[in-house]
N, C-alpha and C positions, 0 to 999 in steps of 0.2 A: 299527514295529508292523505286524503282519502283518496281511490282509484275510482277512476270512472268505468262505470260498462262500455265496453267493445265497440258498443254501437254510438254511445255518446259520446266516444273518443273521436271515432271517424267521422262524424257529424263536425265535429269544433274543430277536427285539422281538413276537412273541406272545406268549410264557411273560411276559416283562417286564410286559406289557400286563396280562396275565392277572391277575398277583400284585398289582400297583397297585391295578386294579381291586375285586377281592375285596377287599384292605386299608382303601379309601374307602368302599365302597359297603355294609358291613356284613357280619358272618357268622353262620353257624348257633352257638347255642348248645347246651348241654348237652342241652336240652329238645327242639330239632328246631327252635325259633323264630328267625325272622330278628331282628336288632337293627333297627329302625323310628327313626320320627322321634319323639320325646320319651324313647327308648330306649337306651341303646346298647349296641352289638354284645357280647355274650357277658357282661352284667350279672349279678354275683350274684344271689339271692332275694332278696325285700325280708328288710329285718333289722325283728324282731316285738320292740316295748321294752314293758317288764312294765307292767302297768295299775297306776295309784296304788294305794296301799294304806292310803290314809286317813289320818285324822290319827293321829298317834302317841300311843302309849300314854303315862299319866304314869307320872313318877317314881318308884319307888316308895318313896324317900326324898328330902326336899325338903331340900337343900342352902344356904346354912345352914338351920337351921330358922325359920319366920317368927316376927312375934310371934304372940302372942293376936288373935284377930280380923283381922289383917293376909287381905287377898286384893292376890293377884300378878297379874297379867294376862300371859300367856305370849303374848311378841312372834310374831305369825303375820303368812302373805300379806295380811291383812285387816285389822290394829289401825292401822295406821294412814291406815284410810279412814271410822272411825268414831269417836264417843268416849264412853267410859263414863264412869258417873258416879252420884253414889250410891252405890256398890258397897257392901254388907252382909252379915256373915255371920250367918244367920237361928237363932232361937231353939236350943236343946236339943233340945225337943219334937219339931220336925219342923226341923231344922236344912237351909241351903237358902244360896245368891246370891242375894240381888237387887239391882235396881240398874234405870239405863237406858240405851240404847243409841242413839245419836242419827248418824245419816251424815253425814258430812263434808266427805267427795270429791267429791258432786254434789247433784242436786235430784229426782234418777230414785227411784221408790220400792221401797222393799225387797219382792222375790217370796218371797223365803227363808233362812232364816237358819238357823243351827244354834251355840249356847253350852256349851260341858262346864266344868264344874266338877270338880277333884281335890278330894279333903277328906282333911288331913293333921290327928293328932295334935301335944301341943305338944311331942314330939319329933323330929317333922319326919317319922311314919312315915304313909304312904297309909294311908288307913281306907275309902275308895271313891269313887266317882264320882256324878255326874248330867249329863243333856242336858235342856235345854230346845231347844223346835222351833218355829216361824216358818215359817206360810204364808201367804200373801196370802189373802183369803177367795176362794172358788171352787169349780164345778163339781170341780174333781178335788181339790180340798185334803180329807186326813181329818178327819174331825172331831175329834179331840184336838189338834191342828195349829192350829186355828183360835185363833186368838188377838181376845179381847173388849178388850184393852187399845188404847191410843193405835194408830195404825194407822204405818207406817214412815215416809211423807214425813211433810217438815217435824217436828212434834213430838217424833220416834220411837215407841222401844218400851220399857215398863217390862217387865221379864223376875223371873222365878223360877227357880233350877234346882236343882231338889228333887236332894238327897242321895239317894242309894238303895242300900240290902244295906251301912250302914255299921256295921264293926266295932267303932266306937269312939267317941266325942263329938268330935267336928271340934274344933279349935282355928285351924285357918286353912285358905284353899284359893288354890290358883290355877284364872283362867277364861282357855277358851281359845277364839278362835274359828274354827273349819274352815272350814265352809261359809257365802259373803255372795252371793245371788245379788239385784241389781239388773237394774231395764230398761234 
């Protein structure tokens, strides 16, 4: 192996030095910004994930069809921290769920809650919806929210959720529930 001169030695262990350096110590990115500490060097943008889009529409055909009176309870992040009980489906007249709602998972009490109801024909077709709404009593709670029933710890909640804009005489429904916020 041949020796290099003096000068082109310290030339290639600068340039060496140089490149190392830069490589360990971080580089400019797109933006003009050094890559930092909880950073690193030349990191993409953050990546933006789509905001929930809430609980899913029903059916609009309920597969097979239920019986008469039957209500389904649609498995969510939430059914099984609670349990219902009594479930009903209410008169003609002002046709509805009710039932009660009792927590299971803990002893914490319920801040708010949100129940939907589908209401299907007895050929299993959608005829429309309802929510009932659950808020702990309070300064910021609306007043239709307010609920005068059993309050969430210990006893639970007995609920209503009124059918609304339906096409047709309900024959069965399934309840779902979205929203369980606890302390």
């Amino acid at each position: 192996m041949r020796n290099l001169p003096r000068g082109a030695a310290a030339a290639l262990a600068a340039t060496t030095f140089l490149v190392l350096a830069a490589g360990c110590s971080g580089s400019t990115d797109a933006g003009g910004d050094r890559g930092g500490a909880g950073r690193p060097a030349g990191s993409a943008a953050p990546v933006a994930m789509p905001a929930p889009s809430g609980a899913a529409a029903p059916a609009a055909v309920l597969a097979p069809p239920a019986e008469p009176g039957e209500i389904r309870v649609d498995p969510g992040p939430f059914t099984d921290r609670v349990q219902l009980t009594a479930l009903t489906l209410g008169p003609t007249g002002k046709p509805g769920v009710t039932g009660h709602l009792a927590v299971t998972s803990d002893v914490s009490d319920v801040l708010g809650l949100e129940l939907r109801a589908a209401y299907y024909d007895a050929a299993g077709r959608l005829l429309g919806s309802g929510t009932f709404h659950y808020q702990e009593e309070g300064a910021d709670a609306p007043a239709p929210d307010h609920h005068e029933g059993p309050r969430a710890a210990g006893e639970g909640i007995d609920f209503t959720v009124p059918a609304e804009g339906l096409s047709g005489t309900p024959s069965s429904a399934v309840l779902s529930l979205p929203v369980l916020v606890n302390e």
